[in-house]
C-alpha positions in Angstrom: -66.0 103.8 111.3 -67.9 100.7 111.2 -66.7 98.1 113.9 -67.3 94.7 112.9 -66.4 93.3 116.3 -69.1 94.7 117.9 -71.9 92.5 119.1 -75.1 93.8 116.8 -72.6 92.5 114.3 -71.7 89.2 115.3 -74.6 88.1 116.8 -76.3 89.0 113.0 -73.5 86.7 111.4 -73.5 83.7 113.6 -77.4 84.1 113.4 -77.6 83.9 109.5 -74.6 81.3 109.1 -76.2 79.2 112.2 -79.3 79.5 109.3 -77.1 78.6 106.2 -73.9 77.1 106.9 -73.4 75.6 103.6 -72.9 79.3 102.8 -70.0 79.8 105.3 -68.3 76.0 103.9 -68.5 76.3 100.5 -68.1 79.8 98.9 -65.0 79.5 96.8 -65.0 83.0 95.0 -64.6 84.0 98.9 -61.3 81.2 98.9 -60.0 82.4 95.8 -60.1 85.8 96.9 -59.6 85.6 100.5 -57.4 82.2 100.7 -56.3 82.7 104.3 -59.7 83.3 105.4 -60.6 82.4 108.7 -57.2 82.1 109.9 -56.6 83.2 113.6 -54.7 86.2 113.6 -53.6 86.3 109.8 -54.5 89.0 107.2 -57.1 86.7 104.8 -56.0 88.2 101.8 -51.8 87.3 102.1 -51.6 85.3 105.3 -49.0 87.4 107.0 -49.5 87.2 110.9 -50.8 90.6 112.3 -49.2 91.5 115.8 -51.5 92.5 118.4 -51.1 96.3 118.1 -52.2 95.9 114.0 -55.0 94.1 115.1 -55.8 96.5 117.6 -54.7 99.9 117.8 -55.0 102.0 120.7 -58.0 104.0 120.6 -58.8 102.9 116.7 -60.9 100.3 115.1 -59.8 96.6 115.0 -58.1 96.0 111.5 -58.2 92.5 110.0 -55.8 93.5 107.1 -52.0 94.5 107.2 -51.6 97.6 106.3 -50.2 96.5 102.3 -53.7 95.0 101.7 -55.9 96.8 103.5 -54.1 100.2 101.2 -54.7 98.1 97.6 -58.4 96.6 98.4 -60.1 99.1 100.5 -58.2 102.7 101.3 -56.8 103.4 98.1 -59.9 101.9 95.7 -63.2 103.1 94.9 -64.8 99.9 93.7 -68.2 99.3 92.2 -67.9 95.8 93.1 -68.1 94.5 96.6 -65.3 93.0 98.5 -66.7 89.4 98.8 -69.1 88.3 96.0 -67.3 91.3 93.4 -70.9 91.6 92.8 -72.1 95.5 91.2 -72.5 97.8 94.6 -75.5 100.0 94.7 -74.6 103.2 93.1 -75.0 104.8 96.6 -72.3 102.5 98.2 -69.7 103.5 95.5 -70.6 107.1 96.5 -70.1 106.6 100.1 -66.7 105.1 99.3 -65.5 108.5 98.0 -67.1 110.3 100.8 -65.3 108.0 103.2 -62.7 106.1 101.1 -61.1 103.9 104.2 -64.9 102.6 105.6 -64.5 98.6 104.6 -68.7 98.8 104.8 -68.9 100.7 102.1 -67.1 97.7 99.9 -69.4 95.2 101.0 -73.3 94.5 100.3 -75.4 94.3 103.2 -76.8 91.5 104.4 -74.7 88.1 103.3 -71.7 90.2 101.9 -71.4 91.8 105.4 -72.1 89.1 107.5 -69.0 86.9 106.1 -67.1 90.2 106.6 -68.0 90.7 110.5 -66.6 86.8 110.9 -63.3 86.9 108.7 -62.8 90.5 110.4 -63.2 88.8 114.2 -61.4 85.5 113.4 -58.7 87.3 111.6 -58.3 89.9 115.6 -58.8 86.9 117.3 -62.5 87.8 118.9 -62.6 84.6 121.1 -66.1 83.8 121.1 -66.4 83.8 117.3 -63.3 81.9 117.2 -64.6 79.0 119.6 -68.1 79.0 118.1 -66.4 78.3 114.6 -65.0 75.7 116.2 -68.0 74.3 116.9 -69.7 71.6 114.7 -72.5 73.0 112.3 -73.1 70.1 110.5 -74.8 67.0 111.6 -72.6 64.1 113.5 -71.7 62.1 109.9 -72.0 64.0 107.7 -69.3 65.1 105.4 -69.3 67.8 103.3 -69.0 66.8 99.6 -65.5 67.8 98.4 -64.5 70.9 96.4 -64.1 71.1 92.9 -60.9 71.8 91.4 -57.5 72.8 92.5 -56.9 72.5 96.4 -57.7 75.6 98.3 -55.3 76.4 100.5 -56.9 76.9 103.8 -56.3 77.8 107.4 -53.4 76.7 109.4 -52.7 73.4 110.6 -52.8 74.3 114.5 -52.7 70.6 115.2 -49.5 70.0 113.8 -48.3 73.0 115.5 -47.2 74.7 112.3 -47.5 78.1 111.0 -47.8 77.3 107.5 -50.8 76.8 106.0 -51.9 73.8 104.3 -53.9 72.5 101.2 -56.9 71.5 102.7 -60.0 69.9 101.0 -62.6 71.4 104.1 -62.6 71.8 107.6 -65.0 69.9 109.6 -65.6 70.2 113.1 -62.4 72.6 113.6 -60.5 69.5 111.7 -58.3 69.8 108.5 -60.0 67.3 105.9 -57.6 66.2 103.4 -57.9 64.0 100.5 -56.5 60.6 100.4 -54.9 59.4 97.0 
């Protein structure tokens, strides 16, 4: 099984998206698909909190997903379109997935594709380092991202307020919930 939390793996993510953050900001086929994305401790695709024996089982690899999701979108499929970008997977990959249907790697490109993978997968379990350095600013001091374009995405939780729900968000910038003022 591939392990995302490894450190070949996130050192390869925060290396490309240190590269390209723009990538990591403003992707919203990954928010429509994945709208609790980058949410400490919550499954990306439904949000439900993930205790710390579902995000780590003994002797297993870490699992970003409750169990409901993870069946639908990765053990029970064989897609020929990857997880993130639902672009066409290499006719190998889609093989793969039938030799080893519950490998999430084998529903993902390499390269981008996996990289936004390894750091959903470690915020999602909690990994601390990837969770302080996405806290970290990427952008210059100033600048704000432009906003999104249509509906709201709803994004991450509003830890500030100290609620668990999560909020309509415009962006996060510099850990901080960005809304827009009407």
């Amino acid at each position: 099984m591939c392990e995302f939390t490894d450190a070949v793996h996130k050192r390869a993510a925060l290396q490309y998206f240190s590269a390209f953050p723009e990538r990591l900001f403003n992707n919203p086929i990954l928010l429509e698909r994945f709208p609790f994305a980058f949410q400490q401790g919550r499954c990306p695709v439904c949000g439900a909190f993930l205790k710390s024996q579902e995000r780590r089982p003994q002797g297993r690899a870490t699992r970003s997903m409750c169990s409901y999701d993870y069946q639908n979108l990765i053990a029970n499929m064989v897609n020929d379109s990857c997880l993130i970008c639902v672009g066409p997977l290499a006719e190998s990959k889609v093989q793969n997935q039938y030799r080893q249907p519950r490998e999430v790697a084998h529903h993902l490109h390499d390269g981008e594709c996996t990289n936004l993978w390894t750091l959903i997968h470690n915020v999602s379990v909690s990994e601390p380092e990837i969770v302080a350095r996405l806290a970290e600013p990427t952008r210059p001091s100033g600048y704000l991202p432009p906003p999104a374009t249509g509906a709201r995405m709803p994004f991450l939780v509003n830890h500030l307020l100290g609620t668990r729900e999560a909020v309509p968000a415009e962006m996060i910038y510099r850990g901080k919930i960005i809304r827009r003022i009407e």
